[in-house]
C-alpha positions in Angstrom: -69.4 58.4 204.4 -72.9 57.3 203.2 -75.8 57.8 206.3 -77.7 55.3 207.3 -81.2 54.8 208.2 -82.3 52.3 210.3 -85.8 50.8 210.1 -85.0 47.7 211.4 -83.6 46.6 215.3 -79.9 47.2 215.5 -77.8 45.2 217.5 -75.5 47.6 219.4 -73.6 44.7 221.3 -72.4 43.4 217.9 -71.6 47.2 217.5 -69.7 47.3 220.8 -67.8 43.6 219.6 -66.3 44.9 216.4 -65.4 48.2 218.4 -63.6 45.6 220.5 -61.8 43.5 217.9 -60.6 47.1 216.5 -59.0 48.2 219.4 -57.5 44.9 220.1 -56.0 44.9 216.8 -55.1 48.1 217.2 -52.9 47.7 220.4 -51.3 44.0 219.6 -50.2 46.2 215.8 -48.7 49.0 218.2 -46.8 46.5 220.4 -45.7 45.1 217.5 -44.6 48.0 216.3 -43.0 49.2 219.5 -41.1 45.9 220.4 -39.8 46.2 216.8 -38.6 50.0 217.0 -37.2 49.4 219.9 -35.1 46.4 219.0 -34.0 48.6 215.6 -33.2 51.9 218.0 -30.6 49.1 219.8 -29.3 47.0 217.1 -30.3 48.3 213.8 -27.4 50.2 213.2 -23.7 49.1 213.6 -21.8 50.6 216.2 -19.9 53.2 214.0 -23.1 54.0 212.3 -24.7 55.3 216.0 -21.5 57.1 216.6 -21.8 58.9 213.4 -25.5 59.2 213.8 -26.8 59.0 216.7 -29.9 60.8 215.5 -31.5 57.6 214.2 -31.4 55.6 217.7 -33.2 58.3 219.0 -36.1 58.1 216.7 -36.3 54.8 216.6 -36.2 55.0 220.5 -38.7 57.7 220.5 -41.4 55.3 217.7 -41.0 52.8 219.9 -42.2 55.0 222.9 -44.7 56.3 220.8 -45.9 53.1 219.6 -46.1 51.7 223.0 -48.8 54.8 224.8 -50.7 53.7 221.5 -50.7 50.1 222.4 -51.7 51.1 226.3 -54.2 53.5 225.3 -55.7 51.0 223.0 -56.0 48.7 225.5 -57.2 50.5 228.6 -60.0 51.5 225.8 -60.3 47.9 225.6 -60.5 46.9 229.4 -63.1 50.4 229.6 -65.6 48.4 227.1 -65.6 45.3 229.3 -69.1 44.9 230.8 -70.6 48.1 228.6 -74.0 46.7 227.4 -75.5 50.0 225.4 -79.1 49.9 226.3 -81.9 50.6 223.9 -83.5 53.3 224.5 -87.4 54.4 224.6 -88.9 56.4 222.2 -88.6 60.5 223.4 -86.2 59.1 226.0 -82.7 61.5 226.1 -79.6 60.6 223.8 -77.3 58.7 226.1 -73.5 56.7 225.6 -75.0 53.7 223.9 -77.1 55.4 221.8 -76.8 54.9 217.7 -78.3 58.4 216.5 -78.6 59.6 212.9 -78.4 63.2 212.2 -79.7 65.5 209.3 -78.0 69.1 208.3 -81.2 70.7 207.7 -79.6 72.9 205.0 -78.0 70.1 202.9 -79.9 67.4 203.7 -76.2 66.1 204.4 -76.8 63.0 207.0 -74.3 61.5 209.6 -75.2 58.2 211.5 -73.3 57.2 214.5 -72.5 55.4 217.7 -72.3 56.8 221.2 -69.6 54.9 222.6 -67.3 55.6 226.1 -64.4 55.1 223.4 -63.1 54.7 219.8 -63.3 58.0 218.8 -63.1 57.9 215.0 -63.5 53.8 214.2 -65.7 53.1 211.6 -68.6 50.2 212.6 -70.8 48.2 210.2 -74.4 48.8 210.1 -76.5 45.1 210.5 -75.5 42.7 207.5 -73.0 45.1 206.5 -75.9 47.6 205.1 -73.6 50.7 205.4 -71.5 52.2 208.2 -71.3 54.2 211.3 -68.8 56.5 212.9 -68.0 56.3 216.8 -68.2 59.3 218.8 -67.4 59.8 222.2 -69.0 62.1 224.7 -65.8 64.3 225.0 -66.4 65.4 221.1 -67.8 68.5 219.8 -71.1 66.2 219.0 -71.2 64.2 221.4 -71.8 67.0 223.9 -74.0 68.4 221.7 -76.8 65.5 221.2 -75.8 63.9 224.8 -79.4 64.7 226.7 -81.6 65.6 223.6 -83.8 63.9 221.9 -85.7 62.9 218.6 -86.3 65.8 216.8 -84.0 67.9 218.5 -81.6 70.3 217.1 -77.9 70.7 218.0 -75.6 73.1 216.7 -72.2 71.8 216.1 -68.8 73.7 215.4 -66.9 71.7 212.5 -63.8 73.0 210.8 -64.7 76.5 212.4 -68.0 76.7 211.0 -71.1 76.2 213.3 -73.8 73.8 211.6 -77.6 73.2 212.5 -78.3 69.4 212.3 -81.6 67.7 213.6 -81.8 64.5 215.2 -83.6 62.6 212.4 -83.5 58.7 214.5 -82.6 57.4 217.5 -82.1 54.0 219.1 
């Protein structure tokens, strides 16, 4: 994923809306999904196909199960964004949820840009005008205990894949 640098005001309640629209999509495909495996898991197979194998009832009745704690985590995510307004934050002042921060592997040169958001680990975000993209990170990951409190400049050591890496906090907003 290509890093972004950011010279110019980003909007982070446009960043919070897509973040929205993902999850919403995200839980009305699970419910979908659910309501379907769970109309398969009772009537998808004749009745002397479930006595042969019951087996596939139950994993349709277990996708369906599955599908719907998607759906409800999706949307509690949802209901948890209502009334976040990420604030922008002063220069020097400490990283904080809300906080788009671009990091540097000092080695590499390797660079990561990202949101701090209460939820949606792992959705990918649109920088402004669709000029590249941005991961969200939550405060429970590895970094985003690792850069929540520092600042500009900073450098946070974070364990991926097993390996411990040294990136700088290269921009803040």
């Amino acid at each position: 994923m290509e890093s972004l640098s950011f010279t110019t005001y980003m909007n982070k309640q446009e960043l919070v809306g897509q973040l929205e629209a993902q999850l919403l999509k995200q839980a009305r495909e699970a419910g979908r999904s659910a309501t379907e495996c769970a109309s398969e898991a009772r009537s998808g197979a004749t009745s002397k196909e479930k006595t042969v194998d019951s087996r596939v009832a139950m994993e349709f009745a277990s996708l369906a199960r599955g599908q719907k704690l998607r759906a409800e985590k999706a949307s509690a995510e949802l209901r948890s964004l209502t009334g976040f307004v990420p604030k922008s934050l002063r220069s020097r002042a400490p990283i904080e949820v809300g906080a788009v921060v671009e990091i540097e592997d000092e080695e590499t040169g390797e660079g990561r840009t990202f949101f701090l958001a209460p939820v949606g680990a792992g959705m990918t975000l649109s920088g402004p005008d669709g000029d590249g993209h941005l991961s969200v990170v939550t405060p429970a990951s590895p970094i985003g205990k690792a850069v929540r409190g520092k600042r500009l400049d900073d450098i946070v050591d974070v364990t991926v894949k097993g390996e411990v890496r040294e990136w700088k906090i290269v921009w803040v907003e």
